[in-house]
FITORVEX-401860 format. One record per residue (C-alpha): residue number from 1; residue in one letter; x, y, z. Coordinates in steps of 0.05 Angstrom, whole numbers, plus 5000, padded with zeros to 4 digits. Example, Ala and Ser with C-alpha at 12.3 -4.5 7.8 and 13.67 -1.06 7.14 Angstrom:
FITORVEX-401860
(atom 1, 'a', (5246, 4910, 5156))
(atom 2, 's', (5273, 4979, 5143))
***
This chain:
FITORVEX-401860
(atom 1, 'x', (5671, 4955, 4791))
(atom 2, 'x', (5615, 4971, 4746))
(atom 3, 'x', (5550, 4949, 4722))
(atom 4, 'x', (5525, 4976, 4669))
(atom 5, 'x', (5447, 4979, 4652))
(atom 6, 'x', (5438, 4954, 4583))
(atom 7, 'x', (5362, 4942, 4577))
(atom 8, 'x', (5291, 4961, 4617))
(atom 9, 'x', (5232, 4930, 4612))
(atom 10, 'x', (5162, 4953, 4642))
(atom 11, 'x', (5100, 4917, 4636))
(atom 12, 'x', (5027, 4925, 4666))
(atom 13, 'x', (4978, 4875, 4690))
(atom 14, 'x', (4906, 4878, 4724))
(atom 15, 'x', (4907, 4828, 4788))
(atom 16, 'x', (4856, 4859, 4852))
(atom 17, 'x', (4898, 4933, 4842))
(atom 18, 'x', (4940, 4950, 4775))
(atom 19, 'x', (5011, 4924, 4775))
(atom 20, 'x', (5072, 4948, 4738))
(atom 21, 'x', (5135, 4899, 4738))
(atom 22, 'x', (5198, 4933, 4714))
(atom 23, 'x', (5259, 4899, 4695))
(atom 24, 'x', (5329, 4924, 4692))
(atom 25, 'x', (5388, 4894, 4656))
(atom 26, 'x', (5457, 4882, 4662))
(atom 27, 'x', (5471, 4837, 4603))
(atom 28, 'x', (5453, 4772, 4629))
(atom 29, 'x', (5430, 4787, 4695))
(atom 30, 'x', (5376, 4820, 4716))
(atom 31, 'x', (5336, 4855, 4778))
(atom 32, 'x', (5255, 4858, 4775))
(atom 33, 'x', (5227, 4911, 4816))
(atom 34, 'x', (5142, 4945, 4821))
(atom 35, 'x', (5118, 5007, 4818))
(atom 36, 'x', (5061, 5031, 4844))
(atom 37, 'x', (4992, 5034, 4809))
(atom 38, 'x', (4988, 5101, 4770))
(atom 39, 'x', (4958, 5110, 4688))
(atom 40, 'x', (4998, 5098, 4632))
(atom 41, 'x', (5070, 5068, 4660))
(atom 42, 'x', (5078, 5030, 4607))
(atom 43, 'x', (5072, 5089, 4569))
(atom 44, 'x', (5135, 5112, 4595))
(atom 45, 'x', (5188, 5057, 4579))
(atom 46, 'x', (5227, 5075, 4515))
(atom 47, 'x', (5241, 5148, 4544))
(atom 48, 'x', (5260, 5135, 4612))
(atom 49, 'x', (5297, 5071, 4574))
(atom 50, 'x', (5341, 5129, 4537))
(atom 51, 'x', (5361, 5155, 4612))
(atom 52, 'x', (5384, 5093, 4639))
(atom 53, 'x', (5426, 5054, 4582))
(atom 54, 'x', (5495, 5054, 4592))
(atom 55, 'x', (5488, 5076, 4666))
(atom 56, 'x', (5530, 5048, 4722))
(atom 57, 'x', (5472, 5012, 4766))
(atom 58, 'x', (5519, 5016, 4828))
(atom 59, 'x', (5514, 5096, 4825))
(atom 60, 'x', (5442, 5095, 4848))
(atom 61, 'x', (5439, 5171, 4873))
(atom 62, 'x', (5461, 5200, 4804))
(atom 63, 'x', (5407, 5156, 4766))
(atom 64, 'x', (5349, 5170, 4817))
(atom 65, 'x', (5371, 5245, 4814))
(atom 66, 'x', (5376, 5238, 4732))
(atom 67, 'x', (5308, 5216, 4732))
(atom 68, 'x', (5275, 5266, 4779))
(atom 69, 'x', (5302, 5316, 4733))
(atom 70, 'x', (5284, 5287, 4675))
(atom 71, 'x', (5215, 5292, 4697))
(atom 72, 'x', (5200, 5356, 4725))
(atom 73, 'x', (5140, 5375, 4675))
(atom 74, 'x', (5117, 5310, 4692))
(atom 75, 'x', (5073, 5306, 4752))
(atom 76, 'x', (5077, 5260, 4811))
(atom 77, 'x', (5063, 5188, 4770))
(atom 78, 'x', (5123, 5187, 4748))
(atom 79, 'x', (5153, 5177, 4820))
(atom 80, 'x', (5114, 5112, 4813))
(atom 81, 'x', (5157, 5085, 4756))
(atom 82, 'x', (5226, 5114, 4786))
(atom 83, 'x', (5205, 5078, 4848))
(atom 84, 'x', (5194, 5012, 4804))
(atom 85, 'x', (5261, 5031, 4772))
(atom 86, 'x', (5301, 5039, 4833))
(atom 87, 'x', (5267, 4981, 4870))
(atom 88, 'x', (5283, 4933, 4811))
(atom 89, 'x', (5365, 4969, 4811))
(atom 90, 'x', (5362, 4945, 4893))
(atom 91, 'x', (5339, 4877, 4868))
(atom 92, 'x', (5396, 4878, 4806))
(atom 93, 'x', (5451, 4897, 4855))
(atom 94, 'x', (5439, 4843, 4907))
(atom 95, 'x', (5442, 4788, 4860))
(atom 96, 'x', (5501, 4814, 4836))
(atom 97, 'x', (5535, 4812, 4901))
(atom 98, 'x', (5503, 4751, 4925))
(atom 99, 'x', (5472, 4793, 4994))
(atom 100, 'x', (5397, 4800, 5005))
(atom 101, 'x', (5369, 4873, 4999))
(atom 102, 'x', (5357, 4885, 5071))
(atom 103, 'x', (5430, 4860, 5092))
(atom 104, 'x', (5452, 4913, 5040))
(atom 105, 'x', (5409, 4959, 5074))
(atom 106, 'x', (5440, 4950, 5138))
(atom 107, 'x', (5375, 4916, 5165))
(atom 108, 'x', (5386, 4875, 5220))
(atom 109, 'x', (5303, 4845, 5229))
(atom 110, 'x', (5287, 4780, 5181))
(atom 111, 'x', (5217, 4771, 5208))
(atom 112, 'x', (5166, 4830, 5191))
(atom 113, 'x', (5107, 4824, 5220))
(atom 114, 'x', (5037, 4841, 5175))
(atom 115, 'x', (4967, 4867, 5188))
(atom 116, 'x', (4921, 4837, 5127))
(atom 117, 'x', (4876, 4887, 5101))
(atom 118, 'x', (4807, 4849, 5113))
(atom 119, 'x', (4762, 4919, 5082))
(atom 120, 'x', (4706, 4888, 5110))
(atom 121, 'x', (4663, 4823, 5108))
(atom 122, 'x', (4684, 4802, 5048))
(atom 123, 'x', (4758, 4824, 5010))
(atom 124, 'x', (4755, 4889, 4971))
(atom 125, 'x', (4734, 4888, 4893))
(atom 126, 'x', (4786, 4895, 4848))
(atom 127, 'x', (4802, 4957, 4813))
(atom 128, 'x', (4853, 4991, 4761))
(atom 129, 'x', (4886, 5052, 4759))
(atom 130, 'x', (4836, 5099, 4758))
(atom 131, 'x', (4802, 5062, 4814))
(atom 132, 'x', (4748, 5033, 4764))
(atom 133, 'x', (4713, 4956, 4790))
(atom 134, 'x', (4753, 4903, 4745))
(atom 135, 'x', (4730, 4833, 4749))
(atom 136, 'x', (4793, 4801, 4728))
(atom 137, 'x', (4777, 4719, 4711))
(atom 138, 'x', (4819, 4689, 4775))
(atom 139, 'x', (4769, 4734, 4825))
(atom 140, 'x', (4712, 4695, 4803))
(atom 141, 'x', (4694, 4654, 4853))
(atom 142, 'x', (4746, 4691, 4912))
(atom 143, 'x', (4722, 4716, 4970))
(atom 144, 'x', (4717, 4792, 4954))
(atom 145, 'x', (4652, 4835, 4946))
(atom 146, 'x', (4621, 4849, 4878))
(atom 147, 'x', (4571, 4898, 4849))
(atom 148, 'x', (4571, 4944, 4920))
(atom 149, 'x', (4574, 5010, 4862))
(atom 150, 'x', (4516, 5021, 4825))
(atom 151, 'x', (4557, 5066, 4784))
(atom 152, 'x', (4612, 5024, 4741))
(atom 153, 'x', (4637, 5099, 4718))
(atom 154, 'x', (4652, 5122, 4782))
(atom 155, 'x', (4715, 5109, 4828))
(atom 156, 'x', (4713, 5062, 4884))
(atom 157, 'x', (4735, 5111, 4939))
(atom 158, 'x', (4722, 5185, 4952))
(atom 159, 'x', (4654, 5228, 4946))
(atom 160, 'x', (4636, 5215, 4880))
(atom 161, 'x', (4628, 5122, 4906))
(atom 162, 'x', (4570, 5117, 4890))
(atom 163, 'x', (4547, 5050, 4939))
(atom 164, 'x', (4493, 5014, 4957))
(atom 165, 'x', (4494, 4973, 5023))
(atom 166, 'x', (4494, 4905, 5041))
(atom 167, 'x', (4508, 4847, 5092))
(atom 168, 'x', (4579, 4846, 5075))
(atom 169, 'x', (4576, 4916, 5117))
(atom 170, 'x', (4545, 4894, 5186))
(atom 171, 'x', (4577, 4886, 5252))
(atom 172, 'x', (4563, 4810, 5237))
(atom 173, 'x', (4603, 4807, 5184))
(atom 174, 'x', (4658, 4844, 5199))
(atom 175, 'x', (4657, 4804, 5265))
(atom 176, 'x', (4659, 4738, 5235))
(atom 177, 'x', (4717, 4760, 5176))
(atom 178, 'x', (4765, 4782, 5240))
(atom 179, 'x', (4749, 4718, 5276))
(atom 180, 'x', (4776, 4685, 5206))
(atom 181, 'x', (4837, 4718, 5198))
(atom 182, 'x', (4860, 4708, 5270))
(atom 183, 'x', (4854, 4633, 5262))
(atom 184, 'x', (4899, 4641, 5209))
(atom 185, 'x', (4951, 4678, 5260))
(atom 186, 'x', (4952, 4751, 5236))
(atom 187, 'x', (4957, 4799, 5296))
(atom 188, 'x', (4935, 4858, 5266))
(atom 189, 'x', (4879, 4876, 5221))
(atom 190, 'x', (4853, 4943, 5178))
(atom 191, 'x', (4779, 4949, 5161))
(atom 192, 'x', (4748, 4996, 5115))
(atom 193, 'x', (4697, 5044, 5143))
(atom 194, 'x', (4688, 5088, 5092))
(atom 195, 'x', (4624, 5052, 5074))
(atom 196, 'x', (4548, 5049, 5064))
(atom 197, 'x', (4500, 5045, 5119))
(atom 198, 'x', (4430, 5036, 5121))
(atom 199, 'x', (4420, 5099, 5129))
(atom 200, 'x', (4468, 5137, 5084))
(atom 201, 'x', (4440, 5201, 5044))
(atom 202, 'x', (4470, 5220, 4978))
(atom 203, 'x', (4473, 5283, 4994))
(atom 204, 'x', (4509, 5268, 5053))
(atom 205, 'x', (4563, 5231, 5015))
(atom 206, 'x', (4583, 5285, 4962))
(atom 207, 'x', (4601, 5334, 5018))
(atom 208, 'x', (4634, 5288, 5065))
(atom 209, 'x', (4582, 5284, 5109))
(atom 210, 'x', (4561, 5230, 5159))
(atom 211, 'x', (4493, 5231, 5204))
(atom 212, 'x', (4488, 5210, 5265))
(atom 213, 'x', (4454, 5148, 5253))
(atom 214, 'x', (4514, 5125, 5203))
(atom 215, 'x', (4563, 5143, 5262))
(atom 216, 'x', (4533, 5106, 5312))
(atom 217, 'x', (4527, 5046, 5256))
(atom 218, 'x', (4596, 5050, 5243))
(atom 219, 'x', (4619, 5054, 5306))
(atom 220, 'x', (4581, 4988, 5322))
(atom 221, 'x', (4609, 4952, 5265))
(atom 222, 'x', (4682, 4971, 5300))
(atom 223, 'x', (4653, 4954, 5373))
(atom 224, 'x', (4629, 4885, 5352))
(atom 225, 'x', (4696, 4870, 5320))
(atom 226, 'x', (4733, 4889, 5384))
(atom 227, 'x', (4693, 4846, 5427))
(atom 228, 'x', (4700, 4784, 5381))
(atom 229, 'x', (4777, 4795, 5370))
(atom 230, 'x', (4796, 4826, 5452))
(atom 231, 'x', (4846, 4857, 5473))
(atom 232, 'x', (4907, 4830, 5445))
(atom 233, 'x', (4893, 4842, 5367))
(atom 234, 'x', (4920, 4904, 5336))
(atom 235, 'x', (4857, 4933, 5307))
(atom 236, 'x', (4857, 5003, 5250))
(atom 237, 'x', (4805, 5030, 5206))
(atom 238, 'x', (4816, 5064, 5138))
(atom 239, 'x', (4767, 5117, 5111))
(atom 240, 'x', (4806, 5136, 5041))
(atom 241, 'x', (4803, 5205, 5046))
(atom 242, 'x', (4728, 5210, 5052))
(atom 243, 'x', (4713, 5255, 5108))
(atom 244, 'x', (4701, 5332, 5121))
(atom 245, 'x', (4741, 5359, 5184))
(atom 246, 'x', (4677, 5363, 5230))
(atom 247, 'x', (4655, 5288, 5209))
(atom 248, 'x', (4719, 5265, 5219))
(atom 249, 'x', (4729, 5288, 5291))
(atom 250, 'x', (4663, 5266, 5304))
(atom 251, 'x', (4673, 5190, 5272))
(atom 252, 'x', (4743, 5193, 5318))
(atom 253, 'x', (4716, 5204, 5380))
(atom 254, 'x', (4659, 5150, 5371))
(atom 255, 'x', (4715, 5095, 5367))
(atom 256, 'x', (4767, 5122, 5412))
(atom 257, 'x', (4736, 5072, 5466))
(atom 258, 'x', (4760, 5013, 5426))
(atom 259, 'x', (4832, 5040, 5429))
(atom 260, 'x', (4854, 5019, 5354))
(atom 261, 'x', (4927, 5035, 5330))
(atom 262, 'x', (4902, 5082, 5285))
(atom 263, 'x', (4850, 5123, 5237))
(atom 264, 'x', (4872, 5126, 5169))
(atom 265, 'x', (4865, 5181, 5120))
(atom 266, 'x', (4803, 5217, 5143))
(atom 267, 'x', (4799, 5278, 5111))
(atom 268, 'x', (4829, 5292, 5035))
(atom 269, 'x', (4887, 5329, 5051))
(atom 270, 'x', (4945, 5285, 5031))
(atom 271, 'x', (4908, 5265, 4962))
(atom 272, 'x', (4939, 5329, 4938))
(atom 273, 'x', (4999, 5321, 4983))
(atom 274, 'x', (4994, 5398, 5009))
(atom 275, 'x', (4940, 5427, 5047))
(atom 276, 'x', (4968, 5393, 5104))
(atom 277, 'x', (4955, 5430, 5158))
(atom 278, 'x', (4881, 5408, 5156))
(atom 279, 'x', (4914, 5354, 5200))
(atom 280, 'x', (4928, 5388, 5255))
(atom 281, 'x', (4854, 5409, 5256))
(atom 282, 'x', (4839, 5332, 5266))
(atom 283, 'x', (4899, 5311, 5317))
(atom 284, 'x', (4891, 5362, 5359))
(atom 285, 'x', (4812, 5332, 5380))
(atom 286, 'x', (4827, 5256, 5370))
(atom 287, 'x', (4871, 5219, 5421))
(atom 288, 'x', (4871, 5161, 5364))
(atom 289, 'x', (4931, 5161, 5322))
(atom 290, 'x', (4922, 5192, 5259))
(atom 291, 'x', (4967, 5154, 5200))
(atom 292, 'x', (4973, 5172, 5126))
(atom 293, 'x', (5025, 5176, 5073))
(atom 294, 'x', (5015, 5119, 5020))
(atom 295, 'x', (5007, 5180, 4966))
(atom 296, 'x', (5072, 5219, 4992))
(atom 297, 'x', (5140, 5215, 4950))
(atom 298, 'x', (5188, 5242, 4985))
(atom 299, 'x', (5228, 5258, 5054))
(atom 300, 'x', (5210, 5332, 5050))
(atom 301, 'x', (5137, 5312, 5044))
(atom 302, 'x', (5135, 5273, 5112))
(atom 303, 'x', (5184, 5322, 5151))
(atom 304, 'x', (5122, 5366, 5140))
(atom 305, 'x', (5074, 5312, 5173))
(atom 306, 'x', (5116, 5314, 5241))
(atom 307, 'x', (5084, 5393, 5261))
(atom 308, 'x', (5014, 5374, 5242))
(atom 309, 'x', (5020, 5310, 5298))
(atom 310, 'x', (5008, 5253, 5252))
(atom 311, 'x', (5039, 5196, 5303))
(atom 312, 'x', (5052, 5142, 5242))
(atom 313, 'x', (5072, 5149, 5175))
(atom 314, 'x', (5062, 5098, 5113))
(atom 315, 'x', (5100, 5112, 5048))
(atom 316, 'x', (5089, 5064, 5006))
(atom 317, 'x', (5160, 5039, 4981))
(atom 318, 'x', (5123, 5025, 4903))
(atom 319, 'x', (5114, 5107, 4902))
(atom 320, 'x', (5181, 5125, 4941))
(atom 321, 'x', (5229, 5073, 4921))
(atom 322, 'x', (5279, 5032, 4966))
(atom 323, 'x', (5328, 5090, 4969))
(atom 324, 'x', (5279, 5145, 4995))
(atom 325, 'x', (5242, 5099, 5033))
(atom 326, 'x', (5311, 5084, 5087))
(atom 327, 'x', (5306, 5166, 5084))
(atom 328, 'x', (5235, 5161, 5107))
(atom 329, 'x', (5246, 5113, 5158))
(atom 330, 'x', (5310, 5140, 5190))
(atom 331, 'x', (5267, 5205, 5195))
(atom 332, 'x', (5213, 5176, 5234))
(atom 333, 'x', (5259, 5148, 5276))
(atom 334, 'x', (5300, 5203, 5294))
(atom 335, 'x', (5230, 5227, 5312))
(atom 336, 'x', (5207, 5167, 5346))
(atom 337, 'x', (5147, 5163, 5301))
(atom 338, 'x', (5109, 5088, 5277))
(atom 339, 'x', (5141, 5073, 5212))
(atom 340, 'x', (5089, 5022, 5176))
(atom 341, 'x', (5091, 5027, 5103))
(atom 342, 'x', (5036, 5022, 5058))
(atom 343, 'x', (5026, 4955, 5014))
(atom 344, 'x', (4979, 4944, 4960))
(atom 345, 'x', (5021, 4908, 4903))
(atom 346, 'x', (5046, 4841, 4883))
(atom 347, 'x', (5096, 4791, 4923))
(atom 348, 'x', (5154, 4839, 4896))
(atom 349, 'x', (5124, 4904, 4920))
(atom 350, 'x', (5111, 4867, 4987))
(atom 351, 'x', (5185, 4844, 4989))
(atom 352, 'x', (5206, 4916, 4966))
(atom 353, 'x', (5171, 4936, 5034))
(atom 354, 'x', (5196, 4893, 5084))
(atom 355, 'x', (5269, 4904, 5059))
(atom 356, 'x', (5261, 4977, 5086))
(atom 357, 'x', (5224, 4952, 5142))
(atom 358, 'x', (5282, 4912, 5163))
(atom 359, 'x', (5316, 4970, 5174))
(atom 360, 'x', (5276, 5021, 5202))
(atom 361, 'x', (5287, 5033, 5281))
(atom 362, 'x', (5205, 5050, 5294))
(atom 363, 'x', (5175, 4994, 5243))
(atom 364, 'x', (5105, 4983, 5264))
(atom 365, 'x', (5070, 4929, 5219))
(atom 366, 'x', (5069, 4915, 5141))
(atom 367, 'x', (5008, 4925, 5104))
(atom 368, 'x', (4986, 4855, 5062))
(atom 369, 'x', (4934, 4870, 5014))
(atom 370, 'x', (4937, 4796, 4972))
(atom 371, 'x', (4902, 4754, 5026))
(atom 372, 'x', (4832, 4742, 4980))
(atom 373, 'x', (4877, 4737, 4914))
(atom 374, 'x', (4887, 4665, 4892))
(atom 375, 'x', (4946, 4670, 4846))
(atom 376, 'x', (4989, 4713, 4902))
(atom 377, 'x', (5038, 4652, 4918))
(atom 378, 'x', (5027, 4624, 4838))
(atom 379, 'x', (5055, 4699, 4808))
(atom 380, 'x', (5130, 4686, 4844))
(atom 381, 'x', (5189, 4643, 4835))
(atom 382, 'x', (5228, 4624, 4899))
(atom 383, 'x', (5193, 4627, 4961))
(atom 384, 'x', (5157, 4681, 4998))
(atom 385, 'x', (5161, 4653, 5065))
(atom 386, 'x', (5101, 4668, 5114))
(atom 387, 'x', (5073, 4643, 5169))
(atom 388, 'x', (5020, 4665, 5212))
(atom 389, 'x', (5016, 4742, 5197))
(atom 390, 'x', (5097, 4747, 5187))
(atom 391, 'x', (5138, 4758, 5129))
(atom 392, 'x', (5205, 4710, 5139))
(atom 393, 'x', (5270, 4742, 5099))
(atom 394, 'x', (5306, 4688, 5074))
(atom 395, 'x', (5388, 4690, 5061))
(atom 396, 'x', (5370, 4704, 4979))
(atom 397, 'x', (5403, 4747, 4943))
(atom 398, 'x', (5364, 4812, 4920))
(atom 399, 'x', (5291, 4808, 4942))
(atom 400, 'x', (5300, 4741, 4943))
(atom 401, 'x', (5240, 4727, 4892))
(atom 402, 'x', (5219, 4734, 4829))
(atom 403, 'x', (5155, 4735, 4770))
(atom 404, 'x', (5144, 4664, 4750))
(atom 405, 'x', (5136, 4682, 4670))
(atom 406, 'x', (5092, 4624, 4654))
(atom 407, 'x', (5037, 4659, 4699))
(atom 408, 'x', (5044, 4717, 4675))
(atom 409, 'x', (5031, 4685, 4606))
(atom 410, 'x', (4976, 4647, 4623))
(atom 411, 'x', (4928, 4695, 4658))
(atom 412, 'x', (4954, 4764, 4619))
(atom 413, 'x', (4991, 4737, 4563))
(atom 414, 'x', (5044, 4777, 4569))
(atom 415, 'x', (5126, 4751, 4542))
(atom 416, 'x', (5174, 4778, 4603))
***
């Protein structure tokens, strides 16, 4: 039995992050698939196109290994459009067997429960690959912030954010947004705290650097939100890599009254995925589980995690791809460690996710990133079953959805 790949398309498209769809052929059949946000992946189609034609799509080691070779000069982006590649070959396969990804997998959960990624009283701008503010036509009048950087040349996150604050970051608001999304049923929520205060200092900023005023702010904003939402409600914070070691200690202990699931991403070691024994500086003072790995690519990468005592671990299965993804999570659990990816992207990517999640022994929660995006059930064919803060795998073959290509006309006009 073979199935040969005889075409690959990739395209791009700016929704609240940067998407890239990729589709992989086998004659008249087909298997879509996402990787994850990165510069220049459509870039990257006609030569990675020359790898795959004529390969037998069933022989997914040999064409994930041909690939990783193929791009050794290449940096780590191009583990973003592998991942797309193999996540689309996953999709390919199952329709050709008739069998749903996760079944494939051996995954034996069909509902995956979520935590929506509130940021904070309002949804988080949108942004492209370089982390630039987009103001893409269908955010217009959604509920996401707008104009928080005074700086439309600078990234979003990190040092160089250059913000300005507002309502949309007072224990108020972030009080009333969680009271919001548990009406709507989700059980777990992740707000941004990586944020302006009233009394931030620029200097402060560039060096990672928090007063003690901004602590005790933040740490309000997190206090007020666990007194609205009680006991029940999962609650984590992210801070996007913004932190020095001493601030980030300090931040920890100020909310490790309000027992959350975790901190994410305090300081920037894993932005350059090494350097990671600056961890160990930061679990070794904070009872608070520490979680990271949305910008890791591989199994070796997280195997290093496990001495440095992070306590959950979130590839993100756009970067890693199905394959090294079940790796990933049949690590954690042979370590007993939270496995609860990271989740940015479109329906697919989100699909691509729980799949793996289905399967993994320690799955924690699935990250959902689309709740403030108005088109997220418009983009997909077939339906993407949730209800109340759950993902629902159907009996589907593949993914078991795909790109509606009339949306994708109208609101990129783009020809799939």
């Amino acid at each position: 039995m073979e199935l040969k790949i005889s075409d690959i398309k990739v395209i791009t498209v700016q929704a609240n992050f940067q998407w890239t769809f990729v589709r992989i052929y086998s004659k008249d059949i087909y298997g879509t698939g996402e990787a994850g946000p990165a510069p220049g992946l459509k870039g990257m189609e006609s030569d990675f196109k020359k790898l795959l034609l004529g390969e037998d799509a069933f022989k997914i080691k040999r064409i994930e290994d041909k690939m990783r070779y193929a791009t050794l000069y290449s940096g780590t982006t191009t583990h973003h459009l592998i991942a797309g590649i193999i996540n689309a070959i996953y999709d390919l396969i199952g329709k050709y067997l008739n069998i749903p990804v996760y079944k494939l997998l051996g995954g034996d959960r069909d509902v995956i429960r979520l935590y929506v990624d509130a940021h904070g009283g309002k949804g988080l701008e949108a942004m492209n690959s370089v982390l630039l503010p987009e103001n893409p036509e269908f955010l217009k009048n959604a509920n996401v912030e707008k104009n928080r950087l005074q700086s439309t040349n600078n990234p979003i996150h990190g040092r160089l954010s250059q913000e300005k604050w507002n309502e949309d970051y007072t224990p108020e608001s972030y009080s009333q947004r969680a009271k919001q999304l548990i009406v709507e049923g989700y059980t777990a929520i992740k707000f941004d705290l990586d944020i302006p205060t009233p009394f931030s200092n620029e200097y402060n900023i560039r060096s990672g650097d928090l007063n003690n005023k901004d602590i005790d702010y933040i740490a309000s904003i997190m206090k007020s939100v666990r007194e609205t939402v009680g006991d029940d409600i999962d609650l984590m914070v992210d801070l996007h890599w913004r932190y020095n070691i001493n601030t980030a200690i300090r931040l920890c202990k100020a909310l490790e009254p309000l027992r959350l699931r975790w901190i994410e991403d305090p300081t920037p070691a894993q932005t350059s995925i090494s350097n990671l024994e600056e961890f160990r500086l930061i679990t070794s003072y904070c009872s608070t589980p520490i979680e990271t790995g949305e910008n890791m690519y591989s199994v070796y990468q997280f195997k290093d995690l496990i001495k440095e005592g992070i306590r959950v671990w979130a590839p993100d299965i756009a970067k890693t791809g199905i394959k090294e993804g079940i790796k990933i999570a049949e690590l954690a659990e042979m370590y007993d460690i939270e496995f609860s990816p990271h989740n940015i992207g479109s329906p697919i990517a989100t699909l691509a996710n729980a799949h793996v999640c289905s399967a993994s022994g320690t799955f924690g929660v699935l990250e959902f990133h689309g709740h403030d995006l108005p088109i997220w059930q418009q983009l997909i064919k077939g339906n993407l079953k949730m209800e109340k803060g759950f993902i629902i795998l159907s009996d589907k073959p593949g993914l078991g959805i795909d790109l509606d290509e009339n949306v994708i006309k109208k609101y990129w006009n783009i020809e799939l």
